[in-house]
ModelCIF file with pLDDT and N, C-alpha, C, O atoms, coordinates in Angstrom:
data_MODEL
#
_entry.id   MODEL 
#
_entity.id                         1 
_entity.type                       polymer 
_entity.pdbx_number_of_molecules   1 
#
_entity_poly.entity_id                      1 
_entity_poly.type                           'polypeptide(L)' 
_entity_poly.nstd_linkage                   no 
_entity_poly.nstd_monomer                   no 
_entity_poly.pdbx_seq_one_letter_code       
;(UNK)(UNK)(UNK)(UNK)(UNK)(UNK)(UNK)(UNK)(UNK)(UNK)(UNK)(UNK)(UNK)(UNK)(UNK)(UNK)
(UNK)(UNK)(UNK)(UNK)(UNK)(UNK)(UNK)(UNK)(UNK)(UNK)(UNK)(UNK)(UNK)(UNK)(UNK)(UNK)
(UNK)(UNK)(UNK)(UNK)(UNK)(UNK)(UNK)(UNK)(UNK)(UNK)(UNK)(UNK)(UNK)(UNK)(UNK)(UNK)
(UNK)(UNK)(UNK)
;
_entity_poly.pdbx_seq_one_letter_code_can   XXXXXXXXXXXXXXXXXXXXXXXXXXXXXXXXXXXXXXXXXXXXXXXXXXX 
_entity_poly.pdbx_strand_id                 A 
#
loop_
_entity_poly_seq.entity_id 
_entity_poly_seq.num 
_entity_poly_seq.mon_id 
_entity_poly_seq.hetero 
1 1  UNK n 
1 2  UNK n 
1 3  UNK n 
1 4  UNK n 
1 5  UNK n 
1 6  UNK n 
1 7  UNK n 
1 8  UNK n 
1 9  UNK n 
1 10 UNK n 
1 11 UNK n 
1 12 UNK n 
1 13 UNK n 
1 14 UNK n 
1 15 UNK n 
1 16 UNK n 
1 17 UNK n 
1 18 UNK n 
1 19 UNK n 
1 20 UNK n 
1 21 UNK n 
1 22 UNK n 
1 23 UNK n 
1 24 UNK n 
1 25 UNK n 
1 26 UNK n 
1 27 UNK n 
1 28 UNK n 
1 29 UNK n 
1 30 UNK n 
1 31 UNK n 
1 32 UNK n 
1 33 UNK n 
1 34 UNK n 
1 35 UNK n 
1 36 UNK n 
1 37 UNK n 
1 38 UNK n 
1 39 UNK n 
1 40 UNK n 
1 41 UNK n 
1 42 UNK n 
1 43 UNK n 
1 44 UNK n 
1 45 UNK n 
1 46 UNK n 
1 47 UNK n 
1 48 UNK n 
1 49 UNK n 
1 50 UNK n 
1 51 UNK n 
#
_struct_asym.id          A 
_struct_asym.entity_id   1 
#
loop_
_ma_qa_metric.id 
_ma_qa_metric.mode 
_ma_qa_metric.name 
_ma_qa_metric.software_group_id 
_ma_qa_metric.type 
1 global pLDDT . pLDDT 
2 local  pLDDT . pLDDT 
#
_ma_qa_metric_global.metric_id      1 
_ma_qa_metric_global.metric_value   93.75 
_ma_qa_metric_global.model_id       1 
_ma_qa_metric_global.ordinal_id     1 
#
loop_
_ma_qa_metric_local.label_asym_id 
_ma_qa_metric_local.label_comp_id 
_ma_qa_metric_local.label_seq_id 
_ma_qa_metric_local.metric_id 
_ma_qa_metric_local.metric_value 
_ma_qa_metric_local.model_id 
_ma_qa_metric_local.ordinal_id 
A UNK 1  2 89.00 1 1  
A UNK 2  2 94.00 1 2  
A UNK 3  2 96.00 1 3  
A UNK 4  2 95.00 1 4  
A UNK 5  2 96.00 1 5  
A UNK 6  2 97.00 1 6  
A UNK 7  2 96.00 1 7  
A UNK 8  2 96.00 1 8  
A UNK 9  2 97.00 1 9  
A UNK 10 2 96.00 1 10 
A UNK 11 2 96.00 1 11 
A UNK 12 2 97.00 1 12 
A UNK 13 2 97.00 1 13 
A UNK 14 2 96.00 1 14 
A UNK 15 2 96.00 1 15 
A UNK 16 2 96.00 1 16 
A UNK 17 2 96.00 1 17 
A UNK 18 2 97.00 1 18 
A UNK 19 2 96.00 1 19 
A UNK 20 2 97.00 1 20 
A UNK 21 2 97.00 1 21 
A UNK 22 2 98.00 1 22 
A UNK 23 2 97.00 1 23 
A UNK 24 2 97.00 1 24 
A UNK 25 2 97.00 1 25 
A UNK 26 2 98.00 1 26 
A UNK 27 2 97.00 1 27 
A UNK 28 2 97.00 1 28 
A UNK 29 2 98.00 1 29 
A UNK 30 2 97.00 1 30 
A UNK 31 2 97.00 1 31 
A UNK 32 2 98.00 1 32 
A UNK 33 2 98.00 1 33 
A UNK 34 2 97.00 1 34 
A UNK 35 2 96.00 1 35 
A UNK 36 2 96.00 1 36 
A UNK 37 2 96.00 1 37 
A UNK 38 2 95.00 1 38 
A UNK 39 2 93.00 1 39 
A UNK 40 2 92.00 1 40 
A UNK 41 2 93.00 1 41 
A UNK 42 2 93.00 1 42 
A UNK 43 2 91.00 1 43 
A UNK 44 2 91.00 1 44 
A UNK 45 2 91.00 1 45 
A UNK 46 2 91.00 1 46 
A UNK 47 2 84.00 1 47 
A UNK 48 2 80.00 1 48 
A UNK 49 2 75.00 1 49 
A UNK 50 2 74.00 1 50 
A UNK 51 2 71.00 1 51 
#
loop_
_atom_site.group_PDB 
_atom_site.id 
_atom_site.type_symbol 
_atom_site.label_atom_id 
_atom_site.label_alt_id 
_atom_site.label_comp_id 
_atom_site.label_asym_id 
_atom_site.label_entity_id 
_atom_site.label_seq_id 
_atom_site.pdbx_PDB_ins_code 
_atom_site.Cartn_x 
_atom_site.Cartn_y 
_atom_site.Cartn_z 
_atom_site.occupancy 
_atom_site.B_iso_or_equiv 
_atom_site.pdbx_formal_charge 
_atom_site.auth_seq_id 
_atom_site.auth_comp_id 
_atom_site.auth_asym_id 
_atom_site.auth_atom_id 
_atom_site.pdbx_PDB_model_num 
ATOM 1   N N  . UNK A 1 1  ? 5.517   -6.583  9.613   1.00 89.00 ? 1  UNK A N  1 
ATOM 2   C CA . UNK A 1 1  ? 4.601   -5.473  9.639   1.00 89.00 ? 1  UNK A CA 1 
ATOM 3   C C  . UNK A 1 1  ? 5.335   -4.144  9.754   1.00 89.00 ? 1  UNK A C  1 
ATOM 4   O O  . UNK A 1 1  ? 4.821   -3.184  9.180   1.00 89.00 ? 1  UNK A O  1 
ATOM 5   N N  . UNK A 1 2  ? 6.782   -3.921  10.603  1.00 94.00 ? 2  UNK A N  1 
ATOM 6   C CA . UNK A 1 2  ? 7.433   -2.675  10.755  1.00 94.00 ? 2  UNK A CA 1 
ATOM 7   C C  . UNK A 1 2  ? 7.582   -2.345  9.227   1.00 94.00 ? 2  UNK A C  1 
ATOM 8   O O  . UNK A 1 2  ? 7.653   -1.179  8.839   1.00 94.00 ? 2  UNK A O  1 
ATOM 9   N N  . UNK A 1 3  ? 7.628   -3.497  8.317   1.00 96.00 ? 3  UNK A N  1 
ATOM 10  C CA . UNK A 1 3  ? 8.363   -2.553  7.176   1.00 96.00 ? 3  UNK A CA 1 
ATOM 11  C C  . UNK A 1 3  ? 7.248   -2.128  6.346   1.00 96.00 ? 3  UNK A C  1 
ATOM 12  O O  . UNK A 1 3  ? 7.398   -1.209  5.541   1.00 96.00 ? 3  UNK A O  1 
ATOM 13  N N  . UNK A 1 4  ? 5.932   -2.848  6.513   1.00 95.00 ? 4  UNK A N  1 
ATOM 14  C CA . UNK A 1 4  ? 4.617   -2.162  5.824   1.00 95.00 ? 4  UNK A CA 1 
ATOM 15  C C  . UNK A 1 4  ? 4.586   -1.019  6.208   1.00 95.00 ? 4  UNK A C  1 
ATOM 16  O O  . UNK A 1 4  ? 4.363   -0.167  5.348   1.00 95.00 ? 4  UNK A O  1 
ATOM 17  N N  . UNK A 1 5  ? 4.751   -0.670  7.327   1.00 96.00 ? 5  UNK A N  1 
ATOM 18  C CA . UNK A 1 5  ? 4.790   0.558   8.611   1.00 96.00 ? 5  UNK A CA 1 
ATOM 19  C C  . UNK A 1 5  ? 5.647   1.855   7.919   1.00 96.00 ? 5  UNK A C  1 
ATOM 20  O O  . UNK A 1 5  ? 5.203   2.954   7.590   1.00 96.00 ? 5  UNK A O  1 
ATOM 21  N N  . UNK A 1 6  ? 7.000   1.347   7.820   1.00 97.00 ? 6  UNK A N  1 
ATOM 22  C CA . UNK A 1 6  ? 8.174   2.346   7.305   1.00 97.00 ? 6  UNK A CA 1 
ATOM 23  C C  . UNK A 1 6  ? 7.372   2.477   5.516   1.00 97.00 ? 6  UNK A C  1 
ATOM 24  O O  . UNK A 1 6  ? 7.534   3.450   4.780   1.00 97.00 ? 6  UNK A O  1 
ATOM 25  N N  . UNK A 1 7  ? 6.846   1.695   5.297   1.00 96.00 ? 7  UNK A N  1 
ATOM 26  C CA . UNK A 1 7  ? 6.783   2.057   3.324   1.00 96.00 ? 7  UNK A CA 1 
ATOM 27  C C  . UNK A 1 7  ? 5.459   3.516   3.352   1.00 96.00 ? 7  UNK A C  1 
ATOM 28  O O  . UNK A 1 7  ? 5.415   4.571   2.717   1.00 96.00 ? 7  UNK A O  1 
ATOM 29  N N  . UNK A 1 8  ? 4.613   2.966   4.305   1.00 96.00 ? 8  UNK A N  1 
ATOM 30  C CA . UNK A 1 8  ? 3.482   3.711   4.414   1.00 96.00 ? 8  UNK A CA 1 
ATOM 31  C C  . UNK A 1 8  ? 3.970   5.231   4.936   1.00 96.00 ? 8  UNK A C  1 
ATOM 32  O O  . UNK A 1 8  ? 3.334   6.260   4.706   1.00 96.00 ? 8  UNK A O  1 
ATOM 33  N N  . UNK A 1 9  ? 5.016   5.172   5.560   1.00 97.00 ? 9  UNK A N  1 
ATOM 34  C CA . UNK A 1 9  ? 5.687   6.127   6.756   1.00 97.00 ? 9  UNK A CA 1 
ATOM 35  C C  . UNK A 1 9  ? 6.392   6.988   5.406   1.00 97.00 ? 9  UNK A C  1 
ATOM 36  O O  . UNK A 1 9  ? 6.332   8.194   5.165   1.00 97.00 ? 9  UNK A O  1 
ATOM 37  N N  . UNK A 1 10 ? 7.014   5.988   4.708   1.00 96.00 ? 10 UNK A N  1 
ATOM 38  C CA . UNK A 1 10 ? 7.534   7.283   3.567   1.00 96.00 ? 10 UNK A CA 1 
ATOM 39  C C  . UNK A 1 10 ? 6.987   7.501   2.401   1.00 96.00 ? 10 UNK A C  1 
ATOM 40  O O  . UNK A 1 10 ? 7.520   8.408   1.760   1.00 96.00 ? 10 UNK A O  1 
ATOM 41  N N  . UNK A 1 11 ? 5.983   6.901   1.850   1.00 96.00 ? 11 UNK A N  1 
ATOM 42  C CA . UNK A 1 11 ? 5.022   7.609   1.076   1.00 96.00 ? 11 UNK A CA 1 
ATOM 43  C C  . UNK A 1 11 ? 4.261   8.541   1.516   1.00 96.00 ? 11 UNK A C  1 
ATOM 44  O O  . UNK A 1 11 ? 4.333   9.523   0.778   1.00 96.00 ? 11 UNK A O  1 
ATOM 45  N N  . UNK A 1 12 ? 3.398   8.717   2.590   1.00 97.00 ? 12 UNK A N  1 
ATOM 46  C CA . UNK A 1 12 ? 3.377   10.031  3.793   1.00 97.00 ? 12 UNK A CA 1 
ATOM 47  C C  . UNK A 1 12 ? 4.476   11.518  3.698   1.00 97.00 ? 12 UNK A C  1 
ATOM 48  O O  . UNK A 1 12 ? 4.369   12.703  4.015   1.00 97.00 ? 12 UNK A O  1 
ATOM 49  N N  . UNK A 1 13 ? 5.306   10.833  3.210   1.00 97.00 ? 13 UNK A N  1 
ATOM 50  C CA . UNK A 1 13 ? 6.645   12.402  3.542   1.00 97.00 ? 13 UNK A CA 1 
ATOM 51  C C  . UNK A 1 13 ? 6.754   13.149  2.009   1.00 97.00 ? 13 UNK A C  1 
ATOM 52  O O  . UNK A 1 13 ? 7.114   14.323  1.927   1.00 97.00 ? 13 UNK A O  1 
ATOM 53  N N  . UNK A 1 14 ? 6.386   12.299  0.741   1.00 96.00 ? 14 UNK A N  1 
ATOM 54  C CA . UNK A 1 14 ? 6.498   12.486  -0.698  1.00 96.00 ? 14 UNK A CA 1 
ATOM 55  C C  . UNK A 1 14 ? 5.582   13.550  -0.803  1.00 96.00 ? 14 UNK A C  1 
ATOM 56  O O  . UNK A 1 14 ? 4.496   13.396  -0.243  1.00 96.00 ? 14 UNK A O  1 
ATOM 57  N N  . UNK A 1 15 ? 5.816   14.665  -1.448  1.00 96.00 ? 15 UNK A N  1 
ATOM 58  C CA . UNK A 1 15 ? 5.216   15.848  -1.956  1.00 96.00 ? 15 UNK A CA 1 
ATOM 59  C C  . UNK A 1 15 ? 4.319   15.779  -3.143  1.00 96.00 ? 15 UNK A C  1 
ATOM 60  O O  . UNK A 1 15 ? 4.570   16.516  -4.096  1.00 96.00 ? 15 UNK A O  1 
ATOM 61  N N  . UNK A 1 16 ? 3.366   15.024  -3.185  1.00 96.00 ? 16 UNK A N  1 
ATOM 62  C CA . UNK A 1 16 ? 2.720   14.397  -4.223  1.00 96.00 ? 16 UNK A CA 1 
ATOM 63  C C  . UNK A 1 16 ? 2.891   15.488  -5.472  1.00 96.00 ? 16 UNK A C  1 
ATOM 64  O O  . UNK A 1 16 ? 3.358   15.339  -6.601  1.00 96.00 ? 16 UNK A O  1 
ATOM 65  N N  . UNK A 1 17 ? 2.384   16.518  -4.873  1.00 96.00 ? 17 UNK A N  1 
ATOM 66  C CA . UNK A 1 17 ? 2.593   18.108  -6.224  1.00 96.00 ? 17 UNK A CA 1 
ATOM 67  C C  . UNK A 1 17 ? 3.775   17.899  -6.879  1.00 96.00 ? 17 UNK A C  1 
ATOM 68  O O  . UNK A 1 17 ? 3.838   18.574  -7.907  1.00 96.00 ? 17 UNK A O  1 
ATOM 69  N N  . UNK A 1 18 ? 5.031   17.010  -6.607  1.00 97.00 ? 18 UNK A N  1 
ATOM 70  C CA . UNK A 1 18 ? 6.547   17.476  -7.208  1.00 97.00 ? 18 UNK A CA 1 
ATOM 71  C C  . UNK A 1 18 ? 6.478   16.428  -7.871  1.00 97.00 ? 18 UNK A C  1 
ATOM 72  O O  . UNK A 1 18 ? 7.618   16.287  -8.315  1.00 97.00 ? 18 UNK A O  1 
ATOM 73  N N  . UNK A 1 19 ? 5.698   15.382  -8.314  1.00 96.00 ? 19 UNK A N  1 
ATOM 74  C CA . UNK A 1 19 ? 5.548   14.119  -8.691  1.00 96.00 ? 19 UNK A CA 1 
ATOM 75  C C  . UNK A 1 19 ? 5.329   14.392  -10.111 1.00 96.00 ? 19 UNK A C  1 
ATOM 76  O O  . UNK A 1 19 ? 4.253   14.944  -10.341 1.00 96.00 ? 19 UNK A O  1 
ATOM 77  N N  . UNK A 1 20 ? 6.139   14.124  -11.216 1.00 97.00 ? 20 UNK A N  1 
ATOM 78  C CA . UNK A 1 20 ? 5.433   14.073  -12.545 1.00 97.00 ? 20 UNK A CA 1 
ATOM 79  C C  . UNK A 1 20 ? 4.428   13.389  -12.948 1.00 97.00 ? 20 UNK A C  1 
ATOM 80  O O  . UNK A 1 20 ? 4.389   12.241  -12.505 1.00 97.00 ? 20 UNK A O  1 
ATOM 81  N N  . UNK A 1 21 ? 3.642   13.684  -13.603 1.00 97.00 ? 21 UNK A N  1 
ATOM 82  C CA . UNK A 1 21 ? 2.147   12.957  -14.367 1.00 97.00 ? 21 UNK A CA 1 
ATOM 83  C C  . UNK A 1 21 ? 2.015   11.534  -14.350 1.00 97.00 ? 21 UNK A C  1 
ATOM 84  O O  . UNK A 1 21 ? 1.154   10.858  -13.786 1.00 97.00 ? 21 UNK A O  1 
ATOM 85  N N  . UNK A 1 22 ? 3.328   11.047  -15.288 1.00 98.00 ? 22 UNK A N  1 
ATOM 86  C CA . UNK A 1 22 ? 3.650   9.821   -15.571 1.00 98.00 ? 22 UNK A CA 1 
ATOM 87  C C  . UNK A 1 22 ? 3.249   9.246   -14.533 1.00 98.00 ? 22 UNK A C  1 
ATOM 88  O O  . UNK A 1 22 ? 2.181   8.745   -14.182 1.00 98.00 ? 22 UNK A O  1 
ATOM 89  N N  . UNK A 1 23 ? 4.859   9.465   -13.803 1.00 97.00 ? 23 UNK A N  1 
ATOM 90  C CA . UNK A 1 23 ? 5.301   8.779   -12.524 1.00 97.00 ? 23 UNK A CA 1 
ATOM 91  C C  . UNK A 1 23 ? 4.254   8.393   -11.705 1.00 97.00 ? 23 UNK A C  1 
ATOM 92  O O  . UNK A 1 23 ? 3.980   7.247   -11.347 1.00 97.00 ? 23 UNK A O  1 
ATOM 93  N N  . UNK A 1 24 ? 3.360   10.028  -11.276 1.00 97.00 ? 24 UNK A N  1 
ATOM 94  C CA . UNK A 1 24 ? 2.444   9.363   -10.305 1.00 97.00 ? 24 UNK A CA 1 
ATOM 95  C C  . UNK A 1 24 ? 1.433   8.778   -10.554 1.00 97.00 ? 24 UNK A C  1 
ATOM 96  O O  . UNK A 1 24 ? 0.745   8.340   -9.633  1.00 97.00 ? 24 UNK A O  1 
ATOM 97  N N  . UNK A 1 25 ? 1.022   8.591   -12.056 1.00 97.00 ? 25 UNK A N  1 
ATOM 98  C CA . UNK A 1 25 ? -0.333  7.560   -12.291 1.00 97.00 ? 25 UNK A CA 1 
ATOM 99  C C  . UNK A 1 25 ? 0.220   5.917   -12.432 1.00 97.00 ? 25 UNK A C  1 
ATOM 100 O O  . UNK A 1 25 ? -0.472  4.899   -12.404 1.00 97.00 ? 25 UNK A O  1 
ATOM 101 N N  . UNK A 1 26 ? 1.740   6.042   -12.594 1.00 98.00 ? 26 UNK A N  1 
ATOM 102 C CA . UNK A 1 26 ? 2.470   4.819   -11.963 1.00 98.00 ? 26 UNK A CA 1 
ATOM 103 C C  . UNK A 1 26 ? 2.188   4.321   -10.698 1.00 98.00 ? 26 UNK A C  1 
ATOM 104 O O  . UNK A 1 26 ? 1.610   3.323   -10.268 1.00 98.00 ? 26 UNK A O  1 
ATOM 105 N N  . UNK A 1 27 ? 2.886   5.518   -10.101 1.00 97.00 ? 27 UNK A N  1 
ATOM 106 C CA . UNK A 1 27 ? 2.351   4.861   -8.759  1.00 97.00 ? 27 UNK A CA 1 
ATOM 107 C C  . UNK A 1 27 ? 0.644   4.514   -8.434  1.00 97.00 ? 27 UNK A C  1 
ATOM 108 O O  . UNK A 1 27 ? 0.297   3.498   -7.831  1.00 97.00 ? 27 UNK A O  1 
ATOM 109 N N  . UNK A 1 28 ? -0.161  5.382   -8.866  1.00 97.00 ? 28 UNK A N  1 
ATOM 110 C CA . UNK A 1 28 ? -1.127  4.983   -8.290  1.00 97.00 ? 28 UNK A CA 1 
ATOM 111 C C  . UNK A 1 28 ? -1.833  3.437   -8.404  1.00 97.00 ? 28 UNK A C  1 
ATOM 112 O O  . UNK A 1 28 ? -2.399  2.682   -7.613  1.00 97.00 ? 28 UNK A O  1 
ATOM 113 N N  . UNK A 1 29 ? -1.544  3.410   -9.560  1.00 98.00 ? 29 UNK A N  1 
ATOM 114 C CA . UNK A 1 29 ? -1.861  1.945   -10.129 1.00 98.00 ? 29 UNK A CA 1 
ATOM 115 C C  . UNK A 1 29 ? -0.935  1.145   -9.518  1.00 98.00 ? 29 UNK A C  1 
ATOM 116 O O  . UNK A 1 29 ? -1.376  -0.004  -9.484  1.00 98.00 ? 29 UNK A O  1 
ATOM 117 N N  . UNK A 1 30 ? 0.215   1.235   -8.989  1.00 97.00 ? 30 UNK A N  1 
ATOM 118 C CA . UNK A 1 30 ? 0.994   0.445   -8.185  1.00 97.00 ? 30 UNK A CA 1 
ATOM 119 C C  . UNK A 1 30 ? 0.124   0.426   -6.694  1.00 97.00 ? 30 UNK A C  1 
ATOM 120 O O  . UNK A 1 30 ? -0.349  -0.669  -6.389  1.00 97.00 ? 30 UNK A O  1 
ATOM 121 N N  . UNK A 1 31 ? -0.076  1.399   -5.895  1.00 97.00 ? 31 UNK A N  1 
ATOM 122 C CA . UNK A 1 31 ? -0.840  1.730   -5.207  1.00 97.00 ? 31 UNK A CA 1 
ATOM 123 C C  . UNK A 1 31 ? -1.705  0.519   -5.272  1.00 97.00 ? 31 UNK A C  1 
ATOM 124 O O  . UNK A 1 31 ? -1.480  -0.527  -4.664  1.00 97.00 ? 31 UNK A O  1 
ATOM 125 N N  . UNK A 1 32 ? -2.853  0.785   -6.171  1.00 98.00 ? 32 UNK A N  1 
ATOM 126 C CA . UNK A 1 32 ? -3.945  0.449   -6.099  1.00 98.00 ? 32 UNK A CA 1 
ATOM 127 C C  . UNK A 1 32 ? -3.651  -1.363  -6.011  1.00 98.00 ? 32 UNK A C  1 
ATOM 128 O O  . UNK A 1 32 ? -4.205  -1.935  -5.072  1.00 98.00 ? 32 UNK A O  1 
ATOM 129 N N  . UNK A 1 33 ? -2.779  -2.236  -7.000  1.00 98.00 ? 33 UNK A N  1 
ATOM 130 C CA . UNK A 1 33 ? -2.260  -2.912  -6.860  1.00 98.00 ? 33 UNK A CA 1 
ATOM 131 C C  . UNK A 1 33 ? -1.888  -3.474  -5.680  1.00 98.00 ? 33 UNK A C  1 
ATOM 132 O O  . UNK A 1 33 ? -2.379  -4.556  -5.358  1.00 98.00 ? 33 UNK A O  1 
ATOM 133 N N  . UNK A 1 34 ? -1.058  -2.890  -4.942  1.00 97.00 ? 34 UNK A N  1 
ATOM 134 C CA . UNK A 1 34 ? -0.636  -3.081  -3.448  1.00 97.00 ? 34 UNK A CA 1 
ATOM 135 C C  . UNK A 1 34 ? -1.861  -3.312  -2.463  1.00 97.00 ? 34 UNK A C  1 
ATOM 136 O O  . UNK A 1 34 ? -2.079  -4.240  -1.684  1.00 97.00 ? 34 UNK A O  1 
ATOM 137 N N  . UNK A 1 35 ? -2.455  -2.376  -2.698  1.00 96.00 ? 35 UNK A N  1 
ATOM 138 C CA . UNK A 1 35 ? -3.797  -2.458  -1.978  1.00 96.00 ? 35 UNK A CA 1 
ATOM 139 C C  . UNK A 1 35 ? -4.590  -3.282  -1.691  1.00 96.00 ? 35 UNK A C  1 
ATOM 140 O O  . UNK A 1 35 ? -5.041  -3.539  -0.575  1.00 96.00 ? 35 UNK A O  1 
ATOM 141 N N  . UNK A 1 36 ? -4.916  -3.958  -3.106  1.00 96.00 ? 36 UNK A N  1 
ATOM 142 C CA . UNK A 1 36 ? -5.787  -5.578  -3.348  1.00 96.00 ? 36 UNK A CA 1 
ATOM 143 C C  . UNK A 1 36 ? -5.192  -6.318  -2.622  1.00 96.00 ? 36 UNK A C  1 
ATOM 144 O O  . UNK A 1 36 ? -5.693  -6.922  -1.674  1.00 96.00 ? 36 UNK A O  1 
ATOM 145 N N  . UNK A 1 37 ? -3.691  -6.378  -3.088  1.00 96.00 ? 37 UNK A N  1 
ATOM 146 C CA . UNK A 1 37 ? -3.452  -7.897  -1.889  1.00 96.00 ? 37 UNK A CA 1 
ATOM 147 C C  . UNK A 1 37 ? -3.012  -7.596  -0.476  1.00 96.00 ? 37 UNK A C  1 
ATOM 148 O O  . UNK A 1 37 ? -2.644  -8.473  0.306   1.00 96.00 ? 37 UNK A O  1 
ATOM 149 N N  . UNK A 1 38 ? -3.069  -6.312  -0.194  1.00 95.00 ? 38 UNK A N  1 
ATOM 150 C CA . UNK A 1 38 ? -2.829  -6.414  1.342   1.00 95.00 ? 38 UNK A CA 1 
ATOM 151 C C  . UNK A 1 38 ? -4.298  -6.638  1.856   1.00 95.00 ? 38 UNK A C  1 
ATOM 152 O O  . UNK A 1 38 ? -4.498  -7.229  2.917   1.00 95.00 ? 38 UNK A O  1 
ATOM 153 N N  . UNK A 1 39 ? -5.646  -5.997  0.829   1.00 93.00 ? 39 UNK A N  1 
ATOM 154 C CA . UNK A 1 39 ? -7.152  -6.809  1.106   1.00 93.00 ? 39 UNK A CA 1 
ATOM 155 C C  . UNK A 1 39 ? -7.242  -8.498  1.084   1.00 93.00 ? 39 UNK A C  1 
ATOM 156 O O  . UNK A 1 39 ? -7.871  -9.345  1.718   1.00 93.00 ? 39 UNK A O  1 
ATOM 157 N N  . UNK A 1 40 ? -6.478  -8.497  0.239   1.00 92.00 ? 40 UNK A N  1 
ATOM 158 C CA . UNK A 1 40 ? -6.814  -9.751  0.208   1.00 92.00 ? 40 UNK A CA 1 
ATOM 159 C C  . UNK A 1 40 ? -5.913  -10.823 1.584   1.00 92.00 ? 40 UNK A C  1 
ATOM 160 O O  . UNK A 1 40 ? -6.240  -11.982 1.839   1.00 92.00 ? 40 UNK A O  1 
ATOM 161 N N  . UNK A 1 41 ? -4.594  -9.934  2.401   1.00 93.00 ? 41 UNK A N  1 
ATOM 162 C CA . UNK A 1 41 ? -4.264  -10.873 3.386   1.00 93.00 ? 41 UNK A CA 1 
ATOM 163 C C  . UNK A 1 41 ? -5.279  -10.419 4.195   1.00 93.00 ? 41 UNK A C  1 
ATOM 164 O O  . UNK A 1 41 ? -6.155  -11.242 4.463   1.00 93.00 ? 41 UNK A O  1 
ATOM 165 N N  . UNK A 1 42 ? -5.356  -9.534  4.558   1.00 93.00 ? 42 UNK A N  1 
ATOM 166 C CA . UNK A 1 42 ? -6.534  -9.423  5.846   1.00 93.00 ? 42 UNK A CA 1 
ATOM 167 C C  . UNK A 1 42 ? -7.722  -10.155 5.668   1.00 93.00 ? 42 UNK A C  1 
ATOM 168 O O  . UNK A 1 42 ? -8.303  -10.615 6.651   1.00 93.00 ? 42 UNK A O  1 
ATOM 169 N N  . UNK A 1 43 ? -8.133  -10.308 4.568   1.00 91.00 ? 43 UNK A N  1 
ATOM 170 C CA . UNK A 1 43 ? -9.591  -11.203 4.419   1.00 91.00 ? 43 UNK A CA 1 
ATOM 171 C C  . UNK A 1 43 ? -8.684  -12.557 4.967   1.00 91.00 ? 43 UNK A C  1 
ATOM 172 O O  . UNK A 1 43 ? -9.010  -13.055 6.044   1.00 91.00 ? 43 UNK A O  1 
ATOM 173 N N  . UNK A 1 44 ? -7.825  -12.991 4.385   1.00 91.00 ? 44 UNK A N  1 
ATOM 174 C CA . UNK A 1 44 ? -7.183  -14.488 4.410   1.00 91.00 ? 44 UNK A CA 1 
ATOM 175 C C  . UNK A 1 44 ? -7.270  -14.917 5.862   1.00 91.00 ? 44 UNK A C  1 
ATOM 176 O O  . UNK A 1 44 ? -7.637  -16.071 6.086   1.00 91.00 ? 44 UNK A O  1 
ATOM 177 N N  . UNK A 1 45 ? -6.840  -13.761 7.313   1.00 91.00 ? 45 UNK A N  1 
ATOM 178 C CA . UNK A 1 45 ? -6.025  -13.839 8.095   1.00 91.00 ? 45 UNK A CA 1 
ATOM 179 C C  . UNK A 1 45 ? -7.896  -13.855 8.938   1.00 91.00 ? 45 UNK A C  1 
ATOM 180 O O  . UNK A 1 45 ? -7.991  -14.789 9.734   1.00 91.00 ? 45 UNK A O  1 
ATOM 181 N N  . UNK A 1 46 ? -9.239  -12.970 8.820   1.00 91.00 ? 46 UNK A N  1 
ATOM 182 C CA . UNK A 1 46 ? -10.150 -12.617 9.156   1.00 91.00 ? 46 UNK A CA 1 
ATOM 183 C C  . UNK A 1 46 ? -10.822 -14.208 9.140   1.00 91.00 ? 46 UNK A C  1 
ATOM 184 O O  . UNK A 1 46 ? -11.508 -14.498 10.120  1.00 91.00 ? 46 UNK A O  1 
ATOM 185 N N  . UNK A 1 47 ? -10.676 -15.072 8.241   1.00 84.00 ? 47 UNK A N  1 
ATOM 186 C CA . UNK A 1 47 ? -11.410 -16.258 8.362   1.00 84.00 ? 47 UNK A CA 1 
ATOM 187 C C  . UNK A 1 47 ? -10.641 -17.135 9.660   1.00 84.00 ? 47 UNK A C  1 
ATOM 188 O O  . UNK A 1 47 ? -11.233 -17.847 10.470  1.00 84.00 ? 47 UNK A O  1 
ATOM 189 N N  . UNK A 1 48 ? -9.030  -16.846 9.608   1.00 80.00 ? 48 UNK A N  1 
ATOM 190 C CA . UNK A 1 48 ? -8.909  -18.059 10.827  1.00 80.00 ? 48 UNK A CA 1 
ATOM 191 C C  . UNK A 1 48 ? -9.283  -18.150 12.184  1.00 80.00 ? 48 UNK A C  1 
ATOM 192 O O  . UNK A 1 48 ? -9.377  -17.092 12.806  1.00 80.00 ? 48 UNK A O  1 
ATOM 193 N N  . UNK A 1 49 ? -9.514  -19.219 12.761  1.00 75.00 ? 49 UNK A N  1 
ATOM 194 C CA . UNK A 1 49 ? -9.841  -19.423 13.988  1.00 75.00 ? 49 UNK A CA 1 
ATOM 195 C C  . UNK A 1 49 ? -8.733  -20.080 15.089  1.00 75.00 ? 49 UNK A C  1 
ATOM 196 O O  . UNK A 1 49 ? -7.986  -21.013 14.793  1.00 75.00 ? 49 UNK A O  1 
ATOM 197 N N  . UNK A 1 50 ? -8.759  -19.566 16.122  1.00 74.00 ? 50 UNK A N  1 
ATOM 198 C CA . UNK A 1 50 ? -7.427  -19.681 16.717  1.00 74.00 ? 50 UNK A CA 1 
ATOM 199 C C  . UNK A 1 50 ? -8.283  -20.361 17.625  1.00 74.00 ? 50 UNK A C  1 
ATOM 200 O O  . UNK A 1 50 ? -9.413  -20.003 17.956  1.00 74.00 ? 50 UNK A O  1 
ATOM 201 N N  . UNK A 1 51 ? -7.458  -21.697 18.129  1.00 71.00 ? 51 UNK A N  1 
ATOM 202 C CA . UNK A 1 51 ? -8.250  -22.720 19.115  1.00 71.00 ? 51 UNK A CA 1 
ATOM 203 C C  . UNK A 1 51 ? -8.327  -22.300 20.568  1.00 71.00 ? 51 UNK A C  1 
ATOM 204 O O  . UNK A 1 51 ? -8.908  -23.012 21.387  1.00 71.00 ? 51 UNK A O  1 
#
């Protein structure tokens, strides 16, 4: 989890304005990408039951 922590920590510091067009509709779709399956562990992790 620290390093989900640090990725989130330095996308936070990126000057989105200095970002070319391209690049950042790259990222976003990477983004958005990333996103689904970190939804999708928390749903995974939300069904178990701990005895």
């Amino acid at each position: 989890m620290g390093e989900l922590s640090a990725a989130i920590d330095h996308l936070a510091t990126e000057d989105v304005s200095e970002i070319p067009r391209m690049k950042l509709a790259e990222q976003l779709l990477e983004l958005h990408w990333q996103m689904a399956r970190l939804q999708a562990q928390i749903a995974r992790r939300t069904g178990v039951r701990i005895p």
